[in-house]
Structures are given as structure tokens and as C-alpha cells.
N, C-alpha and C positions, 0 to 999 in steps of 0.2 A: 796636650799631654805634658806631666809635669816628671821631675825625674828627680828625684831624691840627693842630695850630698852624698858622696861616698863617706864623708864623716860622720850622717847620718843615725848611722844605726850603732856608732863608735862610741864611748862613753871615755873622755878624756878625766883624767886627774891629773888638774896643773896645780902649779904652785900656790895658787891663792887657793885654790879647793884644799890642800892640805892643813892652811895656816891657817882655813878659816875652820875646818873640822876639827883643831887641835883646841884653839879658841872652844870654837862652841863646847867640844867635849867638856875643856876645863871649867867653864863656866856652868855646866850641870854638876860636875862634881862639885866644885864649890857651892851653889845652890841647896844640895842633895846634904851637903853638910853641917851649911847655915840651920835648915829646916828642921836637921836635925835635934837642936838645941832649943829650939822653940816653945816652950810649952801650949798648946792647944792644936799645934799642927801634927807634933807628936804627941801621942794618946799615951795614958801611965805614966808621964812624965817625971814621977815623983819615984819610979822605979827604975830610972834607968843607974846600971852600972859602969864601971868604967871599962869592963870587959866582960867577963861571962857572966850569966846569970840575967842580963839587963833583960826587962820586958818592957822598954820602951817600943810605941810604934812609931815611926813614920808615916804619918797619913794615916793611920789605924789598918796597915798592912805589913809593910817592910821595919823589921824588929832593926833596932837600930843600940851601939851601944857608943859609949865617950870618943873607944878608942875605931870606932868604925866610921863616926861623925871625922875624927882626927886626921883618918887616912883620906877619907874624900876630900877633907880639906888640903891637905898637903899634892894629893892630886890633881885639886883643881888650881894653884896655884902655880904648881909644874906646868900643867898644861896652857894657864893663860900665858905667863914667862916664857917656855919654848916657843910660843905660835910664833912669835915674832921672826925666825929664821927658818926657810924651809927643811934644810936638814934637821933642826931641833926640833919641829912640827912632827916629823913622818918618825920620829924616833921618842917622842913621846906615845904620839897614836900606837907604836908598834911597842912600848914598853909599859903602857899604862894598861894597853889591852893584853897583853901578858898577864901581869897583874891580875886584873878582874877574871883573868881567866881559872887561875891558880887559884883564887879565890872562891869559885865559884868550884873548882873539885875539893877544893879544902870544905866547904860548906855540904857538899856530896858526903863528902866521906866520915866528917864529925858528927853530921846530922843534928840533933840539940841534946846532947853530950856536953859531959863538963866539958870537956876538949873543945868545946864552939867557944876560943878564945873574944872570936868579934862578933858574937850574939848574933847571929844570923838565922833567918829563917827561910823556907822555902821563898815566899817572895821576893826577898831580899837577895837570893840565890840565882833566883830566874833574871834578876836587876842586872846582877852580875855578869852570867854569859851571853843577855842581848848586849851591854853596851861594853862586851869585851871582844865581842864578834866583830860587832862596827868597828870599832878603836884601830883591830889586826884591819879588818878587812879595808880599810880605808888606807894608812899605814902601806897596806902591802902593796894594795893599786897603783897606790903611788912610785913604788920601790921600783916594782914591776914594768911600770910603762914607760919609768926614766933611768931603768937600769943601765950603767956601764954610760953615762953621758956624766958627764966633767963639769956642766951648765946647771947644776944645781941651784 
């Protein structure tokens, strides 16, 4: 008879779980940015704007536009920069996922309206509140399970 950890069935977020989630995140949004500028990876490429209007694709799905490329970029560089400390880690994940979140009601709500300053489309929307979810949802785990400890 074998009997299980009581840690078992526990899902820990340590420190290196945050620094490496803030890492990885940044390093998709930098990816997600680069790719952006690509010509062949992004489809229309000869249409993309710097803001509204662009009908560039991303992968020939997620519309993508200069200043949208810009923001993933500046977010994945935040993100790779912060990993490096855990409190700057769990405060990127919990600010960057803000972000993509707000972004992702901003894209709700504009729909493809001049108003869709950062050329978004549904795909690009849906982009938005998975890896805005993970960002909080990570971020908070962490918050959560080392709340009110000094040992940061």
C-alpha cells in the first residue's frame, strides 16, 4: 500500500516558478513582436499601419499593427528584465496581465471601429485574454501562497 505526499495533491508557486513564468511570458511577447515585422510570417505585409487601419496578419490570423508589434515588444523586454528578481517577476506577471486584459476589453468594446487604435481583431483579442489570464493567474498564485512572508 502506497500513500501519497500530503504535498501531493498541493500545487506550489516558488520562486523560480515565477521568475521563470515572467521570463518565459517575456520572451513570447518579444517573439510575438519580432514576428510581427516579418514579412511572410505576417500575411499583407505591405499593408500594415502604424495604428488603425493596418491589415497586416500575424501568421494569417491575429491582425497585427506597428504600434501593437511595439507594445509586445516593450512588454517582452519588461518581462525578460523583471524575471530576474522575484518581486519584479510576480509584478510584471500581475501588470502585464492587467494590461492584455484591458486590452482585450478595449478590443471588445472598439470592435473594428476606427477607434481600434491597435488594429486588433478577434484573434488577436482572444490572444489577449488567454495570456492575460495566465500572466494574473500566475502573478496571483504566487502573491497568494507567499502572502504576508518577509522571505521574498
Amino acid at each position: 500500500m502506497t500513500t501519497a505526499s500530503h504535498h501531493a495533491h498541493d500545487f506550489h508557486v516558488t520562486r523560480d516558478h515565477v521568475r521563470s513564468a515572467s521570463m518565459g511570458m517575456g520572451v513570447v511577447f518579444l517573439l510575438v513582436g519580432i514576428l510581427g515585422f516579418i514579412p511572410g510570417i505576417t500575411t499583407q505585409y505591405g499593408s500594415m499601419a502604424f495604428a488603425s487601419g493596418s491589415e497586416a496578419m500575424l501568421l494569417g490570423a491575429f491582425q497585427v499593427s506597428v504600434l501593437l508589434n511595439l507594445l509586445y515588444l516593450a512588454m517582452g523586454a519588461a518581462g525578460v528584465w523583471m524575471s530576474r528578481g522575484v518581486l519584479s517577476a510576480r509584478n510584471f506577471l500581475l501588470g502585464s496581465g492587467a494590461v492584455l486584459l484591458v486590452m482585450w476589453l478595449y478590443g471588445l468594446i472598439v470592435g473594428t471601429s476606427a477607434a481600434n487604435i491597435l488594429s486588433t481583431n478577434a484573434s488577436t483579442n482572444w490572444l489577449n485574454l488567454i495570456l492575460g489570464v495566465v500572466a494574473v493567474g500566475l502573478g496571483a498564485a504566487y502573491a497568494m501562497r507567499h502572502r504576508g512572508s518577509r522571505a521574498l
